[in-house]
C-alpha positions in Angstrom: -75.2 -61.6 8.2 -74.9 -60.5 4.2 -73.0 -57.5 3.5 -74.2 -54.4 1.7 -76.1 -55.3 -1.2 -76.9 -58.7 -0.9 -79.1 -60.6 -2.8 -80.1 -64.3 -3.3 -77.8 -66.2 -5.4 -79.3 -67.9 -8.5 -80.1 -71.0 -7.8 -78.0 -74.2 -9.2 -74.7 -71.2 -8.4 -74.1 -70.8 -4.9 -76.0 -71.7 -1.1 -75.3 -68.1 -0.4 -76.3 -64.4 -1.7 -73.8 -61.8 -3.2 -72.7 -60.1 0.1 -70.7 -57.2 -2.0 -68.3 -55.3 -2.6 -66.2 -58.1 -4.4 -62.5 -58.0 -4.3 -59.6 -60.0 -5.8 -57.8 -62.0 -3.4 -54.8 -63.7 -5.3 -56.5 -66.0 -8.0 -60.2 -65.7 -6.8 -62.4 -63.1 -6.5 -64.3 -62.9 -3.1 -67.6 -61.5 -1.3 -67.4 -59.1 1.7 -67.5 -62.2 3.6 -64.0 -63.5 2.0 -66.1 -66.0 0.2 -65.2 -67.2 -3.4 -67.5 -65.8 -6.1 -67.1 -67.6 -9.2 -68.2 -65.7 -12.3 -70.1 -67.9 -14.6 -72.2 -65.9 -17.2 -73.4 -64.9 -20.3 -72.7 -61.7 -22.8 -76.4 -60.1 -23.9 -75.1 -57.6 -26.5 -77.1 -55.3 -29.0 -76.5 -51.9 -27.5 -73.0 -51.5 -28.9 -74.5 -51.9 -32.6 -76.0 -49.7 -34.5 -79.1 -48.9 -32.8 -77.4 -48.6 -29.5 -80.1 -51.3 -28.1 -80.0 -54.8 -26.6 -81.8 -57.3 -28.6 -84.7 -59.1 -27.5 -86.8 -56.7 -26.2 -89.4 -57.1 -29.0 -90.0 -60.8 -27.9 -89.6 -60.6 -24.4 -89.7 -58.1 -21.4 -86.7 -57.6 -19.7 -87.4 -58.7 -16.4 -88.7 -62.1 -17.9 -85.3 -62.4 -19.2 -83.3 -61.4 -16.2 -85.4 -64.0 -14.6 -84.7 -67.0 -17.6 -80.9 -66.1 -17.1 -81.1 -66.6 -13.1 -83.4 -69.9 -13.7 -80.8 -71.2 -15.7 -78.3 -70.9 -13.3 -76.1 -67.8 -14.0 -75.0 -65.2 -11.5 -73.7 -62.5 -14.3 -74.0 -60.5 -17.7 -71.6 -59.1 -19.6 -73.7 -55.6 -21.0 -71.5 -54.4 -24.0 -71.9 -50.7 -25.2 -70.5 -48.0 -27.2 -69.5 -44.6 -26.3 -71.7 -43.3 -29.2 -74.8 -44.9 -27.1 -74.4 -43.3 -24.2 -74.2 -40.0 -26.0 -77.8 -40.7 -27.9 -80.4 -38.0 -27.5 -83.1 -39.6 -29.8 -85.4 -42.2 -28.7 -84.6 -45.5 -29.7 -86.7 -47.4 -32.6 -89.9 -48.6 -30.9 -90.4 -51.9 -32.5 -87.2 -53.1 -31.2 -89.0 -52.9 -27.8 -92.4 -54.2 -28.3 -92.4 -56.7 -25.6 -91.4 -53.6 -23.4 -93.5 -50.8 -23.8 -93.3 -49.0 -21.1 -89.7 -47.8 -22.6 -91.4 -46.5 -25.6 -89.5 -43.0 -25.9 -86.5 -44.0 -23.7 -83.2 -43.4 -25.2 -80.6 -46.0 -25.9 -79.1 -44.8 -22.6 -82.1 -45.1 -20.5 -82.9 -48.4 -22.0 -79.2 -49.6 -21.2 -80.6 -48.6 -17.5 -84.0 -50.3 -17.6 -82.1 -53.4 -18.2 -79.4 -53.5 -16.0 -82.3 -53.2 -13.0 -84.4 -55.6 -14.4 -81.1 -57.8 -14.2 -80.1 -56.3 -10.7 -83.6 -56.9 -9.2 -83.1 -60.9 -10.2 -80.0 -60.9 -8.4 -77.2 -60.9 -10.9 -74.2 -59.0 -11.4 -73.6 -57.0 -14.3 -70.6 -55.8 -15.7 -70.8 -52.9 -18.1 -68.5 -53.3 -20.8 -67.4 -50.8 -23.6 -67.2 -52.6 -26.9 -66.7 -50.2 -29.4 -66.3 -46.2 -29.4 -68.2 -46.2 -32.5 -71.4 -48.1 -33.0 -71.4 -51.1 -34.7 -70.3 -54.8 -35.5 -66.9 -55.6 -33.5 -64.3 -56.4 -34.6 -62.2 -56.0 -37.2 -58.5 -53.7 -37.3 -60.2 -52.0 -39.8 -62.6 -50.5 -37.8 -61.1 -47.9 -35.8 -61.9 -48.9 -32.8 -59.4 -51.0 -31.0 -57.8 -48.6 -29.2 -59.3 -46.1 -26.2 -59.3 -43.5 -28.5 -59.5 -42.9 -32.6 -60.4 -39.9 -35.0 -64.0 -39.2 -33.6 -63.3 -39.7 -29.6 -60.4 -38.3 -28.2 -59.1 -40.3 -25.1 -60.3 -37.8 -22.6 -64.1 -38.7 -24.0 -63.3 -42.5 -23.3 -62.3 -41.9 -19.8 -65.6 -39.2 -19.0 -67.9 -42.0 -20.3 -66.6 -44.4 -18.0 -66.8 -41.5 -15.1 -70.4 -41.3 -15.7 -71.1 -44.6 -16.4 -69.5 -45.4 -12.6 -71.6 -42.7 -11.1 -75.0 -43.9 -12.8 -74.6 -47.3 -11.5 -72.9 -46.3 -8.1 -75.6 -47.0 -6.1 -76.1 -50.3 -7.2 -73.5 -52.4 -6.0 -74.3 -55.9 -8.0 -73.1 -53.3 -10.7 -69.7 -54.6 -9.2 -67.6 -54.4 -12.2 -66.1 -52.4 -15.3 -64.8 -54.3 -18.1 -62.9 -51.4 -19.3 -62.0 -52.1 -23.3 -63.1 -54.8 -25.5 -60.6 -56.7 -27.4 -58.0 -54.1 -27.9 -56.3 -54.5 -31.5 -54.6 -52.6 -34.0 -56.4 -49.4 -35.7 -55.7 -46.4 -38.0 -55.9 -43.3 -36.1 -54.9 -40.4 -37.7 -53.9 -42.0 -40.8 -51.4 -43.9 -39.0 -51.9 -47.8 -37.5 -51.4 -48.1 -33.9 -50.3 -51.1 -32.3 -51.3 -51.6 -28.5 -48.5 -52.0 -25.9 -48.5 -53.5 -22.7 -46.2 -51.2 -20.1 -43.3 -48.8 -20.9 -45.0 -45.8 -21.5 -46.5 -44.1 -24.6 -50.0 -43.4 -26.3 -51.0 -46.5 -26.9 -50.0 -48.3 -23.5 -52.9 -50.5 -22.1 -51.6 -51.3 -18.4 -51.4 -47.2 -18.3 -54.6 -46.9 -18.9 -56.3 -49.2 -17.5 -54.5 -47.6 -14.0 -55.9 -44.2 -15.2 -59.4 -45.4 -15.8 -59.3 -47.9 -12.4 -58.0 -44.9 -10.5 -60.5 -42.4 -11.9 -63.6 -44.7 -11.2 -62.5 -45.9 -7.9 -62.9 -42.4 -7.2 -66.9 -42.5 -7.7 -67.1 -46.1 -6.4 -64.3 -47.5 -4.5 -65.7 -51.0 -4.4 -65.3 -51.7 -8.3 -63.4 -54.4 -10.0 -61.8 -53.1 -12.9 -61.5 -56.2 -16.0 -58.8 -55.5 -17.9 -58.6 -57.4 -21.2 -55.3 -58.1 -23.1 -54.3 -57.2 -26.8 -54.2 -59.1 -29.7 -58.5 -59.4 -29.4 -57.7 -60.1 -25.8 -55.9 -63.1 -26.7 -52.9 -62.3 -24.4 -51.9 -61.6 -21.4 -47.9 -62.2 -21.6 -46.9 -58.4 -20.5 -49.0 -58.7 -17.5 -45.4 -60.9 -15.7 -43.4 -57.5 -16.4 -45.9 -54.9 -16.3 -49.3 -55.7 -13.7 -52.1 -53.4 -13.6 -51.0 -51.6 -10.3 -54.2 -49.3 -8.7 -54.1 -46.8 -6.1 -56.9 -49.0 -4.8 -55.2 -52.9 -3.8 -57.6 -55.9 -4.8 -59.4 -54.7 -7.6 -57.9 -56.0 -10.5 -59.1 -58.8 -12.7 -57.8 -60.1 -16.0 -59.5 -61.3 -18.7 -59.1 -62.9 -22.1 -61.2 -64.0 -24.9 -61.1 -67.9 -26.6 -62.5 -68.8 -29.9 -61.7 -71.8 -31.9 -59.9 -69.7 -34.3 -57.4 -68.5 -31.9 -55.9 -71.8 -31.6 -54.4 -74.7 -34.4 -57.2 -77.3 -35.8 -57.2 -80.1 -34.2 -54.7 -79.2 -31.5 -54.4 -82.3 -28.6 -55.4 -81.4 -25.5 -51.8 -80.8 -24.1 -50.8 -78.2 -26.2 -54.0 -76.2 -26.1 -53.5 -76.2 -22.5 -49.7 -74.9 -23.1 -51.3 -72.2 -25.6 -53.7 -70.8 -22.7 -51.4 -71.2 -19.9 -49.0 -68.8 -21.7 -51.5 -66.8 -22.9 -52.5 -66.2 -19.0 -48.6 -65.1 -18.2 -49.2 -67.5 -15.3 -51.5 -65.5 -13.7 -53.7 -68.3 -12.2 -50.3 -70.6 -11.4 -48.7 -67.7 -9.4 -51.8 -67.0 -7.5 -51.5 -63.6 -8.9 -54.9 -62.1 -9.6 -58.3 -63.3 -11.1 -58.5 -64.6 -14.7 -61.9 -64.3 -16.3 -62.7 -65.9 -20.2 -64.9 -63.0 -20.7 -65.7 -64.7 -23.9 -66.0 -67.7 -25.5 -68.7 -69.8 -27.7 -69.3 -72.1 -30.9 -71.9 -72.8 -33.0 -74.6 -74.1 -30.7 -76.8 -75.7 -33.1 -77.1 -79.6 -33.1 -76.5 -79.9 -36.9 -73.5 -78.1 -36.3 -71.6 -80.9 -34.4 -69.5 -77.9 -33.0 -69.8 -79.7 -29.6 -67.5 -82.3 -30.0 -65.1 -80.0 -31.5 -61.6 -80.5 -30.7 -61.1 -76.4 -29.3 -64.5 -77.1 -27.7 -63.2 -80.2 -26.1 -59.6 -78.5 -24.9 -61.4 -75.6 -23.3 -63.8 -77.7 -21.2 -61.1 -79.7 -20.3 -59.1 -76.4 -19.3 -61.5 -74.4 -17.4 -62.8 -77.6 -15.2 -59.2 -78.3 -14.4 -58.2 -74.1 -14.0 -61.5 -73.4 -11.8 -61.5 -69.8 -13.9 -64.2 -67.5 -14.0 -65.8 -67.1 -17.6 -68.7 -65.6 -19.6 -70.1 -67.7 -22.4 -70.6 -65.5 -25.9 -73.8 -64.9 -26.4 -77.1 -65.8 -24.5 -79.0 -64.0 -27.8 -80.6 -66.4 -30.3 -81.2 -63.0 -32.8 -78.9 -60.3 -33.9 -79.1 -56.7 -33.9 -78.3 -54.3 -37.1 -74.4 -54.3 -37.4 -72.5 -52.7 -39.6 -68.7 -52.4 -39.4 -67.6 -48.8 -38.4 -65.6 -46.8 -41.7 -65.8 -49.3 -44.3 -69.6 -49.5 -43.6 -69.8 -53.5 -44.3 -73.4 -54.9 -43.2 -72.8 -57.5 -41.0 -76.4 -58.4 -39.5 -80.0 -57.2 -40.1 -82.1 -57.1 -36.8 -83.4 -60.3 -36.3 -81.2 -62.6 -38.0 -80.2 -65.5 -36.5 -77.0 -66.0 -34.0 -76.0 -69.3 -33.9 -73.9 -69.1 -30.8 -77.1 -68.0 -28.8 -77.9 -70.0 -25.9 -81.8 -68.9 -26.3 -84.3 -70.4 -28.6 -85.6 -68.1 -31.0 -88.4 -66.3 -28.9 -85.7 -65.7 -26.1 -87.5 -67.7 -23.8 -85.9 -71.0 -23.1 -82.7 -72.9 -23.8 -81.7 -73.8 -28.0 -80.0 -76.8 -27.2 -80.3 -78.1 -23.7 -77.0 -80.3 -24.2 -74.6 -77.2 -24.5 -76.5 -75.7 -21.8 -76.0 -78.9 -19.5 -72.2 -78.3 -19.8 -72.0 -74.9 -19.1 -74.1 -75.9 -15.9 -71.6 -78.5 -15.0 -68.8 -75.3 -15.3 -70.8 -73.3 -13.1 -70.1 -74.3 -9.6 -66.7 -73.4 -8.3 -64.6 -76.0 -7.0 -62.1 -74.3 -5.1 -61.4 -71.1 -3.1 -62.3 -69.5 -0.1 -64.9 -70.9 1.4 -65.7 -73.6 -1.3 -65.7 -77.0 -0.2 -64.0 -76.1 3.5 -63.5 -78.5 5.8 -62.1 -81.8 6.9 -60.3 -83.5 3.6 -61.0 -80.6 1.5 -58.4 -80.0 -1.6 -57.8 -78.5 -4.8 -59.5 -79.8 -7.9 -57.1 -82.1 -9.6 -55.5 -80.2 -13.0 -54.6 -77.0 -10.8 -51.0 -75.7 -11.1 -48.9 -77.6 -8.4 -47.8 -74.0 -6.8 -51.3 -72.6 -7.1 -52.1 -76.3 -5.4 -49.7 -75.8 -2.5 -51.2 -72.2 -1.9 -54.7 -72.9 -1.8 -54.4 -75.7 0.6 -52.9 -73.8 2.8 -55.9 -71.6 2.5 -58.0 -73.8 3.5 -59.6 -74.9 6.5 -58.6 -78.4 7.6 -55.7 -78.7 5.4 
């Protein structure tokens, strides 16, 4: 029998639904059931920008598109917004949502809603993320926005949008995560720059506030992960060792960093771009310690491009087929929305320009380039965990940690 909220999982994921609430048990995170769920899914962003809307919706109608995500094999979407969204009174632009008329007069808000059903009803999870307080391109540490809080929203403003977004979505429980902060970084807040910390106190301490936030929601919906993303553009996780995320709540915590090529050295081997993400991680994943989700990553997904055989593209195939981590390809959009950069008002994008990293062909309705697609399919099914792969001569994919190794075969069933 499924749990509460089950639905059928996409195909090409999983032989089983999404029998939520998920928790984290050590490394993984798991169904109701105590079965692995493997996030493997794709960022649709647009309603962090400046028109506080997803893109797309003037080519295709949402529920077409939740349904092209799930045919293609995902089980979840990152949903970026700003706080400045979710405060919007006015309607949002109507051409923008041509393909979608029935939300002609819906504000950004309601149109954030609209979609996260449509995405719901075709069985995926969705994790809500707040990108920027401001709307807007992200990101830049000139922007003002990589902290919780800057000159035009006080920290108490942060942590009530959160409270109501949890309440909106409480009674949809494939809603089953917050990613709390996008890519925290330095920024100027009352004329001086702030630097996050991780543990030890202070105004500007993440693991602090990601606890307040966690323990807050968890007390609208106690079934919530709560993704918490690590400084430097959520490039590290090093003071997670010294200074974990603890909640009131047990089993709700996941990590998460972002990967780009331009985190990492040109043409770094193999070996030592392994090193660089394995410290970046502060072991997380070898001590079994909690789930590790790439919340973003991408390249250039054009053909021309040759981004493909990219040494950083290379190295982080290699690393998340040998890790087993959870991850969220950046972006599924083929177009852009308007973006400018918050305070020094740089345009960034006009609506409709091109996005190379989109996984989408231009009219949003099938893949760009089926070869990048085929090897984020081939990422897609987990290959270890709680009930993956259980029985007689099951073991850990090769490349696992040797401790994390040792663990998970005594987890598993004929071992």
């Amino acid at each position: 029998m499924r749990g509460r909220g089950a639905r059928p999982g996409p195909r090409g994921v999983t032989d089983m639904g999404v029998a939520t609430p998920l928790s984290a048990s050590g490394r993984f995170i798991v169904d109701a059931n105590g079965r692995r769920v493997k996030l493997a899914g794709v960022n649709w962003y647009g309603a962090h920008e400046d028109l506080g809307i997803p893109a797309g919706l003037e080519f295709v109608h949402r529920t077409t598109l939740a349904a092209t995500i799930a045919g293609l094999g995902f089980n979840s979407v990152r949903l970026p917004f700003s706080l400045w969204m979710t405060a919007r009174a006015a309607p949002a632009p109507a051409r923008y949502l041509a393909a979608n008329p029935d939300l002609d007069g819906a504000t950004p808000m309601q149109v954030y809603d609209a979609c996260v059903r449509a995405l719901t009803a075709a069985g995926l999870i969705v994790i809500p993320n707040c990108h920027m307080l401001d709307p807007g391109w992200c990101c830049s540490e000139s922007d003002a926005n990589g902290l919780w809080f800057n000159d035009t929203w006080p920290a108490a403003r942060f942590f009530a949008a959160w409270q109501a977004i949890a309440d909106r979505y409480k009674a949809e429980p494939l809603v089953a995560g917050m990613d709390i902060m996008n890519e925290p970084r330095r920024a100027t807040v009352g004329g001086r720059v702030l630097t996050p910390t991780w543990g030890g106190g202070g105004r500007t301490d993440l693991a602090a506030m990601y606890a307040a936030a966690g323990n807050l929601l968890h007390e609208i919906n106690p079934d919530l992960l709560i993704i918490c993303e690590g400084p430097e553009f959520a490039a590290t996780l090093a003071g997670v060792a010294r200074h974990p995320v603890r909640l009131d709540r047990p089993g709700k915590v996941v990590y998460s960093l972002h990967d780009y090529a331009w985190f990492h050295p040109g043409r770094q081997s193999q070996a030592a771009y392994a090193r660089q993400m394995d410290a970046a991680a502060a072991g997380i994943l070898a001590r079994d310690a909690a789930p590790l989700w790439i919340g973003e990553f991408g390249t250039d997904t054009r053909p021309a491009a040759g981004s493909g055989s990219s040494p950083w593209w290379r190295n982080l195939r290699a690393w998340l087929a040998g890790t087993d981590a959870d991850w969220c390809w950046w972006a599924l959009n083929p177009t852009q929305p308007r973006g400018t950069v918050p305070v020094t008002g740089q345009h960034r994008s006009g609506w409709g320009d091109p996005e190379w990293y989109g996984l989408l062909s231009r009219d949003w309705r099938r893949p760009g380039n089926p070869a990048v697609l085929d090897i984020l399919r081939s990422l897609i099914p987990p290959r270890v965990g709680p009930g993956v792969g259980a029985g007689p001569g099951s073991r850990p994919a090769a490349g696992l940690p040797g401790r994390l190794a040792a663990r998970l075969r005594r987890r598993l069933p004929g071992s």
